[in-house]
C-alpha positions as CSV (number, residue, x, y, z in Angstrom):
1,X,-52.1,9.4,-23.6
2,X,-48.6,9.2,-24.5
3,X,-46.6,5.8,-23.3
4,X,-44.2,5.5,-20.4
5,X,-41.1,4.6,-23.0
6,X,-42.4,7.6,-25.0
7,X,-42.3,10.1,-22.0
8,X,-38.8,8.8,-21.0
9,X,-37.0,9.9,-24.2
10,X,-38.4,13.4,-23.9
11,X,-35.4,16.2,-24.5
12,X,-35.5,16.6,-20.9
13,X,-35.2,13.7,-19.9
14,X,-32.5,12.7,-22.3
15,X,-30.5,15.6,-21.2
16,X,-30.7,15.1,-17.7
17,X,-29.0,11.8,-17.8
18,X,-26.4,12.8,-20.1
19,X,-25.4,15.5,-17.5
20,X,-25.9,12.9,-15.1
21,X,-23.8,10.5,-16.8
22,X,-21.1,13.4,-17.7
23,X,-20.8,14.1,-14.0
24,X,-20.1,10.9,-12.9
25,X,-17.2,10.7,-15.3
26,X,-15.7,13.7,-13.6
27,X,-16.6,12.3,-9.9
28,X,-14.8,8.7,-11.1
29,X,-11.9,11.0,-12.5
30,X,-11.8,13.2,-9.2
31,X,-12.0,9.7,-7.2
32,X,-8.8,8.5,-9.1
33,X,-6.5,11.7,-8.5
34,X,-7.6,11.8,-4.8
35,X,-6.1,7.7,-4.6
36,X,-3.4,8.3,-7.0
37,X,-2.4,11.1,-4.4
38,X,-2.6,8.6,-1.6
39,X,-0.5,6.1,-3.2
40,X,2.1,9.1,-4.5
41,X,2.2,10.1,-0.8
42,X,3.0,6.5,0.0
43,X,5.3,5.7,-2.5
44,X,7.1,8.6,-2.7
45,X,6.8,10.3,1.0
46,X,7.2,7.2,2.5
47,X,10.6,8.3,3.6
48,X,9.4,11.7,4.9
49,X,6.9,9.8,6.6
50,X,9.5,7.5,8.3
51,X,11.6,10.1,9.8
52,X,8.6,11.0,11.7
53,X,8.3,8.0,13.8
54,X,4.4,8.2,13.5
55,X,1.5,6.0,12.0
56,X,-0.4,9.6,12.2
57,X,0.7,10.5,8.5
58,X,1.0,7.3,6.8
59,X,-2.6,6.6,8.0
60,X,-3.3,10.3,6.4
61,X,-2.4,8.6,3.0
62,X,-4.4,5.0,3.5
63,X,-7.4,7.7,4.3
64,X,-7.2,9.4,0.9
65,X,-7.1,5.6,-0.8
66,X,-9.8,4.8,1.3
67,X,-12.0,8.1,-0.1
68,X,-11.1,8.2,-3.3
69,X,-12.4,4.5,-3.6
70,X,-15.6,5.1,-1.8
71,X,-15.9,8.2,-4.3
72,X,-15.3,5.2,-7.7
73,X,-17.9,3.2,-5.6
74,X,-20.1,6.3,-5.5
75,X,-19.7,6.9,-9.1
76,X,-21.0,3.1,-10.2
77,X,-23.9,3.4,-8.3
78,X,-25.0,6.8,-9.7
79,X,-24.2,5.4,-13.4
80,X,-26.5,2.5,-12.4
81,X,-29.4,4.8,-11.0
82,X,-29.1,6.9,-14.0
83,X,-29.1,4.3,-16.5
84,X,-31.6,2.1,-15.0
85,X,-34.1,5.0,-14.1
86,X,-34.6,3.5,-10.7
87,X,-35.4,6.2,-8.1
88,X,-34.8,4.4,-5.1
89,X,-31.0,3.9,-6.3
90,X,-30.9,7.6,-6.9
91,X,-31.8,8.2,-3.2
92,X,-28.9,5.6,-2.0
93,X,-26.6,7.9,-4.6
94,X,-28.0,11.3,-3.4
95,X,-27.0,10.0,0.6
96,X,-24.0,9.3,-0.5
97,X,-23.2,12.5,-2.1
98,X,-24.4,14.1,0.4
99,X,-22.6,12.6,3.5
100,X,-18.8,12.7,1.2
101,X,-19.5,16.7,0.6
102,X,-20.1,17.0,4.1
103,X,-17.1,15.0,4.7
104,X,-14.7,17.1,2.0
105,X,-16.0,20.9,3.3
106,X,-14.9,20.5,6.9
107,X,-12.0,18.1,5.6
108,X,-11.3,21.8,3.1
109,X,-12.1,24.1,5.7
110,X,-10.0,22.7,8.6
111,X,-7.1,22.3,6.3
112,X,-7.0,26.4,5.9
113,X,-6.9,27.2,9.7
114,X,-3.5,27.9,10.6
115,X,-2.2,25.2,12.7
116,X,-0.6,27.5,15.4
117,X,-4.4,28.3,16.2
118,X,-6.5,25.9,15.7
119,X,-6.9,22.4,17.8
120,X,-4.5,20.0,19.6
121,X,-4.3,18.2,15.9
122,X,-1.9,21.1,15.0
123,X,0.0,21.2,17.8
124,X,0.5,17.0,17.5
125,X,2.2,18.1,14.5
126,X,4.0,20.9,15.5
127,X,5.3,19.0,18.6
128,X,6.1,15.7,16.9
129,X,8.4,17.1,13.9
130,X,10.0,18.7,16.7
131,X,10.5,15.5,19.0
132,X,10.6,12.9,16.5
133,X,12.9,14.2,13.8
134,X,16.0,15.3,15.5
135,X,16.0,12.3,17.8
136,X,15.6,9.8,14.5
137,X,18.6,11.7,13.0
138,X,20.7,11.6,16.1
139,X,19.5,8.1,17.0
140,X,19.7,6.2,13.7
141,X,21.6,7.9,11.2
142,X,23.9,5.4,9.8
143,X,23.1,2.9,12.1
144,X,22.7,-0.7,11.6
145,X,19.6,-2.3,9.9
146,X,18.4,1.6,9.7
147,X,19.4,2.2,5.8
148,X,16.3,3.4,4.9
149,X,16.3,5.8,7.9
150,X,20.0,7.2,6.7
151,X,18.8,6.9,2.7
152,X,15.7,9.1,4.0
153,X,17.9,11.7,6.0
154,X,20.3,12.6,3.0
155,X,17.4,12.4,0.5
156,X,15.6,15.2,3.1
157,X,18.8,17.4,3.1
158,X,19.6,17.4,-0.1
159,X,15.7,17.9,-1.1
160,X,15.3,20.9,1.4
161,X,18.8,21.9,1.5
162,X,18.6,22.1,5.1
163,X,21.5,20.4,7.5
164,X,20.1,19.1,10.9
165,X,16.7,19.0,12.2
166,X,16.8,22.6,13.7
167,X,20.4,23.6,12.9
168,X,23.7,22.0,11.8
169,X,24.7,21.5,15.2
170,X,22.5,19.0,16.0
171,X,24.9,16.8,14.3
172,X,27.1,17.2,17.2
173,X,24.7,14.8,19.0
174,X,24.8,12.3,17.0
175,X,26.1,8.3,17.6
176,X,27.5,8.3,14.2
177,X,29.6,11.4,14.4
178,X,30.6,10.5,17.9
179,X,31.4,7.3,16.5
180,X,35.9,7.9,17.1
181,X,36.7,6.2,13.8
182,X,34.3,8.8,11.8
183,X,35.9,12.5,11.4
184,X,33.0,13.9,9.5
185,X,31.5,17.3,11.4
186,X,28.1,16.5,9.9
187,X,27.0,13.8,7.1
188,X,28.0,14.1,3.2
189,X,24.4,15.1,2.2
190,X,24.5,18.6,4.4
191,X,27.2,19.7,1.9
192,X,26.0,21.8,-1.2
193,X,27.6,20.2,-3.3
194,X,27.7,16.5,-2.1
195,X,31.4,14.3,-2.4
196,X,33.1,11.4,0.1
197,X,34.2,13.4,3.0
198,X,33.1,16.8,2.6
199,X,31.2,17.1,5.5
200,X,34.9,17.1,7.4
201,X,33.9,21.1,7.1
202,X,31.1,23.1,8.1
203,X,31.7,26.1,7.0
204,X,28.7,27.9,5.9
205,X,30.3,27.9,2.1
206,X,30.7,24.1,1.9
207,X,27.3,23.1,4.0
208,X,23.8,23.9,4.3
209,X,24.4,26.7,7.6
210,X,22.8,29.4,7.3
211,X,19.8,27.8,5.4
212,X,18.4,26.6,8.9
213,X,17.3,23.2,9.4
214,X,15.1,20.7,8.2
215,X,11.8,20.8,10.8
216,X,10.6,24.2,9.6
217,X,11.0,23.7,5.4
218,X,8.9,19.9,6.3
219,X,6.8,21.7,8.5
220,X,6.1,23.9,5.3
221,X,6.0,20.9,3.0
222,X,3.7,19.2,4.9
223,X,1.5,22.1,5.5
224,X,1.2,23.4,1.5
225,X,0.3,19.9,0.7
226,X,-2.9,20.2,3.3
227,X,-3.7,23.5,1.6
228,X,-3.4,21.5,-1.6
229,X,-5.9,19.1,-0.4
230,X,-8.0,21.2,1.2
231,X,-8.3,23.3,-2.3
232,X,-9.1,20.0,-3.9
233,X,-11.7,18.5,-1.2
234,X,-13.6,22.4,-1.6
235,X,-13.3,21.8,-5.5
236,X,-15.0,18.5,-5.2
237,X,-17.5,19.2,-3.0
238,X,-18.8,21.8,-5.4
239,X,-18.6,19.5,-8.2
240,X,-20.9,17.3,-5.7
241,X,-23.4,20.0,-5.2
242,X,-24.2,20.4,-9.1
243,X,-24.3,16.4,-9.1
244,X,-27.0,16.4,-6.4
245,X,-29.2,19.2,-8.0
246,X,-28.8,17.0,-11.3
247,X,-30.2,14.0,-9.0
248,X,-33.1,16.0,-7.3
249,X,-34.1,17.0,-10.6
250,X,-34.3,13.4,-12.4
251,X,-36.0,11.8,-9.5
252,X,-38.4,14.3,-9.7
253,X,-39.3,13.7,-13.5
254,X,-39.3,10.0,-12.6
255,X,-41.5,10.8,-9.9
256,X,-43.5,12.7,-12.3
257,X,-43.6,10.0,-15.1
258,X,-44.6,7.4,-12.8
259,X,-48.3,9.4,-12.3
C-alpha cells in the first residue's frame, strides 16, 4: 500500500495545487487593482467628491479599500490551505469565496441598470448632483477658507469643459460674482482658453456656452466608472468560480487520501 507522502505527490495532486497556487496570485493581483482604485478615487477624485457635499461617494471609495483588502486576506488563507494540505482551511477559503462572488455579481449586476429606473439609490444620485453642486459653486466659490472648493470648481470646468452646474448662467447667482469689486461674468476656468480676466465675456467663442454644464458630463463620469466597476466585479467573480471548483476538487482528493 502506497504511503500518505507518496499519494500526495501524485501528478494530480501536484497540479492541483499549482493551479491553486496560480489562482491565488491572480485573486492577490485582482485584490490590489480593486484598492489601488479606491485609493486613485481618493486621491485623485477627491475634489469631485467634495463638490458633492456627500460622505455617500467618498465612503464608495473606503468600500473598495475595504474589499480589495478582504480579497489579499482571502488570498493568504487559500495559499495556506493549499500549501499546508489542511481541508478544514480550504472550507474557511471556499466560504469566503463564495460569500465575496456573491457580493461582486449583485455589486456587477446593479451597477448596469440604468439609474433613471432602478431604486431610490439612483435617484440619490441624480437628485444630489443636482442640489449639491450648483449650490457649492454659487455658495463657495472663491470664498474664504474654501480654496480647495474653488481649486476643485476650475479643475472640473476645465476637465469637462463645461461652465456652470447646469448652464453658464448659474454664475449669475453667485456671492463671488455679485461680489461689486469683481467684474468677471463667470470665473477664468469657464474660458476655453484660460487667462486673468477673461471671463469679463461670455460669449459662446470665449467660454464654455453652448457645451452645457457640468452636472450632466459628472453625472456621466460618475456613471461610466460604475460600469467600469461593475465590468470588473463580473470579471472577478468568474475568476472566483474557477478558484472554488479548483478547491472542491483538492479537498476532495484530500478527502480521498485520508481513507
Amino acid at each position: 500500500m502506497e504511503t500518505y507522502d507518496e499519494k500526495t505527490n501524485t501528478c494530480g495532486m501536484i497540479c492541483l495545487k499549482y493551479l491553486l497556487l496560480t489562482f491565488n496570485l491572480l485573486f492577490w493581483l485582482a485584490g490590489g487593482v480593486v484598492m489601488a482604485v479606491g485609493v486613485w478615487t481618493l486621491v485623485e477624485k477627491s475634489d469631485y467628491i467634495s463638490l458633492l457635499n456627500s460622505t455617500f461617494y467618498s465612503a464608495s471609495a473606503y468600500i473598495l479599500i475595504a474589499a480589495g483588502a478582504i480579497v489579499v486576506f482571502t488570498g493568504i488563507v487559500g495559499c495556506c490551505a493549499t500549501l499546508k494540505e489542511m481541508r478544514s482551511l480550504l472550507i474557511v477559503y471556499f466560504i469566503l469565496l463564495l460569500c465575496i462572488f456573491l457580493l461582486e455579481i449583485v455589486a456587477g449586476v446593479l451597477a448596469y441598470i440604468q439609474y433613471q429606473e432602478c431604486f431610490p439609490f439612483c435617484q440619490q444620485l441624480d437628485k444630489e448632483l443636482q442640489h449639491n453642486l450648483k449650490e457649492t459653486m454659487v455658495q463657495k466659490y472663491q470664498q474664504s477658507g474654501e480654496e480647495s472648493i474653488t481649486s476643485a470648481v476650475d479643475k472640473l470646468q476645465q476637465e469637462f469643459k463645461c461652465c456652470g452646474s447646469n448652464s453658464s448662467s448659474d454664475w449669475s447667482d453667485s456671492v463671488w460674482i455679485l461680489t461689486p469689486s469683481n467684474d468677471r461674468l463667470v470665473p477664468d476656468s469657464c474660458c476655453k482658453t484660460p487667462s486673468n480676466l477673461c471671463g469679463r465675456r461670455d460669449h459662446p467663442s470665449n467660454i464654455y456656452k453652448v457645451e452645457g454644464g457640468c452636472i450632466t458630463k459628472l453625472e456621466t463620469f460618475i456613471l461610466s466608472q460604475l460600469q467600469i466597476l461593475g465590468a470588473v466585479a463580473i470579471g472577478i467573480a468568474f475568476l472566483q468560480l474557477v478558484g472554488m471548483i479548483l478547491v472542491c476538487c483538492l479537498y476532495r482528493s484530500l478527502k480521498e487520501e485520508s481513507y
